[in-house]
DRENMAR-359587 format. One record per residue: residue number from 0; residue in one letter; x, y, z of N, C-alpha, C in turn. Coordinates in pm, 1 decimal, m for minus. Example, Ala and Ser with C-alpha at 12.3 -4.5 7.8 and 13.67 -1.06 7.14 Angstrom:
<rs>
0, A, 1319.0, m569.0, 780.0, 1230.0, m450.0, 780.0, 1320.0, m330.0, 780.0
1, S, 1285.0, m225.0, 708.0, 1367.0, m106.0, 714.0, 1290.0, 3.0, 787.0
</rs>
This chain:
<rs>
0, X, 260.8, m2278.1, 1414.8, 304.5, m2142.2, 1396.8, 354.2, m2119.1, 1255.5
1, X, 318.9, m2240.7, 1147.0, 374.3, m2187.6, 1041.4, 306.7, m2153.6, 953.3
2, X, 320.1, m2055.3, 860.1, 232.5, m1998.8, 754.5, 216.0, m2062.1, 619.7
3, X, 126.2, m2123.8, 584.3, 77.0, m2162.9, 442.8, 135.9, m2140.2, 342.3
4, X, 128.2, m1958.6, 344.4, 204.0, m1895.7, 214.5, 368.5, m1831.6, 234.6
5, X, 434.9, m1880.5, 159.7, 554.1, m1802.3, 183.4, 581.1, m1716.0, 13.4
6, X, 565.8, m1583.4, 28.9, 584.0, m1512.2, m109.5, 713.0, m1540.1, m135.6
7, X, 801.8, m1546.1, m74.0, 974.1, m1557.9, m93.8, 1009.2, m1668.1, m203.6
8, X, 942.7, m1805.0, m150.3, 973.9, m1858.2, m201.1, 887.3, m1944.1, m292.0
9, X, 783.5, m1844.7, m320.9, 649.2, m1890.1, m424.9, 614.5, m2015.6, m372.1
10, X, 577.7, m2077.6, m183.1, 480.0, m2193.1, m230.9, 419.7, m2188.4, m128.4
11, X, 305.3, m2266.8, m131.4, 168.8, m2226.8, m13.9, 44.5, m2270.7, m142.8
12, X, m83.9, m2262.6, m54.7, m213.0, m2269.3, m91.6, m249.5, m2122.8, m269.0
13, X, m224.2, m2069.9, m208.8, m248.2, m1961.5, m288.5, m131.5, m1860.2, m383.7
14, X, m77.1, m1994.1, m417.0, 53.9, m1950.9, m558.2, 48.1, m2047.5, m598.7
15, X, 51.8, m1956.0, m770.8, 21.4, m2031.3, m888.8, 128.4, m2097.1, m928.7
16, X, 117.8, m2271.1, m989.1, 194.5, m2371.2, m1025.6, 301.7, m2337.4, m1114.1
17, X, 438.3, m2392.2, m1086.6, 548.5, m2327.0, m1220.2, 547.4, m2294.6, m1286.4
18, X, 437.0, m2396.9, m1383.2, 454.0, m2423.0, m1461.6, 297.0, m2383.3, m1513.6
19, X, 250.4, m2328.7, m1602.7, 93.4, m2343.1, m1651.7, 66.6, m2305.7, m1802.9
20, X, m27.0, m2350.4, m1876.9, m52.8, m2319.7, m2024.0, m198.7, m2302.9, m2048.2
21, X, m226.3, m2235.8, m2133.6, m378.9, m2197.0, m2150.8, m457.3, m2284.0, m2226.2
22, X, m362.9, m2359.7, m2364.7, m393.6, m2466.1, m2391.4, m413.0, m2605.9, m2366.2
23, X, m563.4, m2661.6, m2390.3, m619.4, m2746.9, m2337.8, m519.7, m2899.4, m2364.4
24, X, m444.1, m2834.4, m2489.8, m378.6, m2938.3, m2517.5, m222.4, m2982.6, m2459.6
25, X, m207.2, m2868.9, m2357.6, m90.8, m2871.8, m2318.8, m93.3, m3004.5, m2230.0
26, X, 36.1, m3072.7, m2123.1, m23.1, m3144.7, m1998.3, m18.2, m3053.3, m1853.6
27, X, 19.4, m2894.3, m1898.6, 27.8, m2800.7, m1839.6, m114.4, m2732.1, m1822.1
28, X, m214.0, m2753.2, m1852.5, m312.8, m2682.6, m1837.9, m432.6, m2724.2, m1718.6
29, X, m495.2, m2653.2, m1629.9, m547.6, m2669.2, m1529.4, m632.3, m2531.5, m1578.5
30, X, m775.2, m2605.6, m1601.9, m853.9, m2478.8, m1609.9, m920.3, m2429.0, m1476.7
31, X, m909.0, m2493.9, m1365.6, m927.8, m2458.6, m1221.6, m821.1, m2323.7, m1183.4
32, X, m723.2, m2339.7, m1218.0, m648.5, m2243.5, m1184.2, m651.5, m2110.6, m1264.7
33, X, m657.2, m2144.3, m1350.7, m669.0, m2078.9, m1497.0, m764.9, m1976.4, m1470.5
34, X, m949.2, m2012.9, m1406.7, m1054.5, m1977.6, m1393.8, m1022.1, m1826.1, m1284.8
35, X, m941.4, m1863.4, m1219.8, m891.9, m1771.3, m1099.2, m844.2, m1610.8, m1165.3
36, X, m764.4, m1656.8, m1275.5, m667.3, m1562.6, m1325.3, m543.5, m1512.7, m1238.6
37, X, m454.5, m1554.2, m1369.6, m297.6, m1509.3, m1374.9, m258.6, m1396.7, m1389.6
38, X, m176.3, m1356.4, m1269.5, m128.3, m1247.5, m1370.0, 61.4, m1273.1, m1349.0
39, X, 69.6, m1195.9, m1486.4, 219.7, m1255.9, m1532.1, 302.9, m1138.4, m1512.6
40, X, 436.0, m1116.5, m1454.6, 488.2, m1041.7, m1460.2, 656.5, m1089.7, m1546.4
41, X, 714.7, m1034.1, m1651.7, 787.5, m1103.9, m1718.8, 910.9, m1007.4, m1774.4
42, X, 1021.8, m1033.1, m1688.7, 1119.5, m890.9, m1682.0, 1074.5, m775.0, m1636.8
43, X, 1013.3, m765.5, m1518.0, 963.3, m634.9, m1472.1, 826.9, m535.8, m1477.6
44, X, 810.3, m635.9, m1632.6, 604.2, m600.2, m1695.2, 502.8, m685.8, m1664.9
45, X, 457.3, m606.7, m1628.4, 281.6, m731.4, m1634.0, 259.9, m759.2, m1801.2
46, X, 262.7, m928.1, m1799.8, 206.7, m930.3, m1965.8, 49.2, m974.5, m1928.5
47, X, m10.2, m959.6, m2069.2, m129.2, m996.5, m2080.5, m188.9, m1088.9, m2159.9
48, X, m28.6, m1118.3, m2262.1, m43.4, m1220.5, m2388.7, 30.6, m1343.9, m2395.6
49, X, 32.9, m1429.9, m2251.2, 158.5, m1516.9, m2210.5, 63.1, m1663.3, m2264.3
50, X, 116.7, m1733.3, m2310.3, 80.9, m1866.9, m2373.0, 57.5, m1965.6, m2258.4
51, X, 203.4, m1956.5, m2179.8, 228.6, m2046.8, m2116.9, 324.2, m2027.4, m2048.0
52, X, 421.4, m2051.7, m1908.3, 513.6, m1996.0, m1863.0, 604.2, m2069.8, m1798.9
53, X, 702.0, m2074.0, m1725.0, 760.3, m2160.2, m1616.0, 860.6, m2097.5, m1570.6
54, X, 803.5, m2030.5, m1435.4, 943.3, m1998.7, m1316.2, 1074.9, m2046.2, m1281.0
55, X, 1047.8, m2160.5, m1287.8, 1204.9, m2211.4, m1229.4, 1302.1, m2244.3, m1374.9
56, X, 1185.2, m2227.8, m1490.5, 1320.1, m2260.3, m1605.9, 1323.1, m2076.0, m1660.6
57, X, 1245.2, m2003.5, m1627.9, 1294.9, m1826.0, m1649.7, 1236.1, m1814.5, m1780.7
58, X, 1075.8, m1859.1, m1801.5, 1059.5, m1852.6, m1952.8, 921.3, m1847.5, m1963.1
59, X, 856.2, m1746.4, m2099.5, 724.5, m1739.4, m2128.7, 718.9, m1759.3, m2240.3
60, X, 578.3, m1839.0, m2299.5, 570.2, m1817.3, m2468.3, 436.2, m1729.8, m2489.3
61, X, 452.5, m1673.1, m2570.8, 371.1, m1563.9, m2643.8, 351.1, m1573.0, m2812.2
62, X, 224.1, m1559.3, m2821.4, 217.4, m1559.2, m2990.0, 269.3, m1503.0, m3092.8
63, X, 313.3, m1541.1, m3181.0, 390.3, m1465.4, m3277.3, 345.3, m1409.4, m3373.6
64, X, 278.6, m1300.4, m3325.5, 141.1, m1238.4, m3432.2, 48.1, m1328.5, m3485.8
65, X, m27.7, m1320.4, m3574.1, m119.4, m1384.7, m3614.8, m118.7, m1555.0, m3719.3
66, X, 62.6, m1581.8, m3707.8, 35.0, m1693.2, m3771.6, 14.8, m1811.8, m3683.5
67, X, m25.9, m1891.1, m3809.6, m54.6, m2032.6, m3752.5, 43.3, m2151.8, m3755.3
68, X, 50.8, m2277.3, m3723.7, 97.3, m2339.2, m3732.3, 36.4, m2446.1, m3814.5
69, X, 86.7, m2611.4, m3910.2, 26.4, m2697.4, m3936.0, m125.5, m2762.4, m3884.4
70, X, m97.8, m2767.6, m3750.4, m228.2, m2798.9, m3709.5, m350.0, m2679.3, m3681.3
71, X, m296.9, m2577.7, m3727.1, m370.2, m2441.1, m3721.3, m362.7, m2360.9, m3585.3
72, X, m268.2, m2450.2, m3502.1, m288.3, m2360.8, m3359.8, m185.5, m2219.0, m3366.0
73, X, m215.1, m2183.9, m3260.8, m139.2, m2040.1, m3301.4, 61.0, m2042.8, m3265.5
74, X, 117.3, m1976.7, m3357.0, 311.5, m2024.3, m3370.7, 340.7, m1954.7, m3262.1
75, X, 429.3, m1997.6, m3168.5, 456.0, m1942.3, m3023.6, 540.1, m1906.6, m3015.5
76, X, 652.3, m1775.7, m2934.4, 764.9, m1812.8, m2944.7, 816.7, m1807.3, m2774.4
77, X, 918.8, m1846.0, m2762.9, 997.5, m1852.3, m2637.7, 1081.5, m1735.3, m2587.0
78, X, 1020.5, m1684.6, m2479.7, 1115.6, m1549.1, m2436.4, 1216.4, m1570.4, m2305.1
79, X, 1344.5, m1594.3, m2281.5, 1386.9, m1578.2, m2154.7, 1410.4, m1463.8, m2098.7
80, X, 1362.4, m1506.5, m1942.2, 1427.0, m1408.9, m1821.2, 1311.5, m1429.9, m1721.0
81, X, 1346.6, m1355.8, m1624.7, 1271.5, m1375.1, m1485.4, 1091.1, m1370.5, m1512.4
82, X, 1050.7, m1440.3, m1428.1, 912.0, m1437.9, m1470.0, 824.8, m1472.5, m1291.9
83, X, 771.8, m1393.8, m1340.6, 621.7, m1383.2, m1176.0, 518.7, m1399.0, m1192.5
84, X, 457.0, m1504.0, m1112.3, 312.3, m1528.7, m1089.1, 225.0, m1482.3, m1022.5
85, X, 97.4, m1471.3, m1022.2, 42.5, m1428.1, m862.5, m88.0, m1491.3, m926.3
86, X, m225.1, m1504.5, m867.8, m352.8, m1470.1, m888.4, m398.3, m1397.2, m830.6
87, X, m489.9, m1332.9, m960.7, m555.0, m1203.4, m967.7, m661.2, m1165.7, m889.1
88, X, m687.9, m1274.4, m833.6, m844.7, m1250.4, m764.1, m820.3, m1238.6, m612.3
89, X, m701.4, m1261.7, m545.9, m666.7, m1231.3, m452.8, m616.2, m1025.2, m399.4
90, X, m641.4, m1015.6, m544.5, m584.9, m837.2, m533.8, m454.6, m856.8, m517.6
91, X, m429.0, m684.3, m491.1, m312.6, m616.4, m445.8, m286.2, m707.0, m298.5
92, X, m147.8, m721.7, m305.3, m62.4, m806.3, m224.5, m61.1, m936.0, m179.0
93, X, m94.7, m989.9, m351.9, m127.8, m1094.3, m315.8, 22.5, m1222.2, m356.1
94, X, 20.6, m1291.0, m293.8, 124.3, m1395.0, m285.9, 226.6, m1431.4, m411.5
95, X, 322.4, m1373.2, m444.2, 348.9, m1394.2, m603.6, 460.7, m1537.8, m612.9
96, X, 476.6, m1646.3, m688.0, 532.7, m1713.4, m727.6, 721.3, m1650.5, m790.9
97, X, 805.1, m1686.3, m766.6, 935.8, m1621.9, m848.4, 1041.6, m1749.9, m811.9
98, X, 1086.7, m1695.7, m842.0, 1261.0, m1841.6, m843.9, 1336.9, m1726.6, m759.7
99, X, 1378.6, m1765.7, m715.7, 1476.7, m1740.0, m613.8, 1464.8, m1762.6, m409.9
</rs>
């Protein structure tokens, strides 16, 4: 009688991992999941420009305009506060990841 997904408390089959990064070089990156699409909700907005994220520590990185870094990858910066997951391909009402 028990259900797979629990939205409450972001875990089940079909919510996205704490933790995830787009870069290949992260040890955060899963292009299986990735392939699905994220969508990020981050203080209340859907972003569209999230680097990389993690729920339970309340944090997204996002690019910092167009510079680069030494190794040429792109300079990131760190934003706190509440942050939501879901995948996209599930639609509207679909299972969202959050801390609490």
């Amino acid at each position: 009688m028990s259900d797979d997904t629990t939205p409450e408390t972001g875990t089940g089959p079909d919510v996205p991992p704490d933790r995830l990064a787009i870069s290949p070089r992260s040890p955060y990156f899963d292009a299986d999941k990735l392939q699905r699409g994220i969508g990020i909700r981050f203080k209340g907005t859907v972003r569209n420009n999230v680097e990389e994220y993690s729920i339970s520590e309340g944090w997204i990185r996002v690019q910092a305009g167009k510079t680069k870094d030494r190794a040429g990858q792109p300079l990131t910066i760190k934003l706190n506060g509440p942050v939501e997951a879901w995948y996209e391909d599930l639609g509207e009402g679909a299972p969202v990841a959050s801390k609490g």
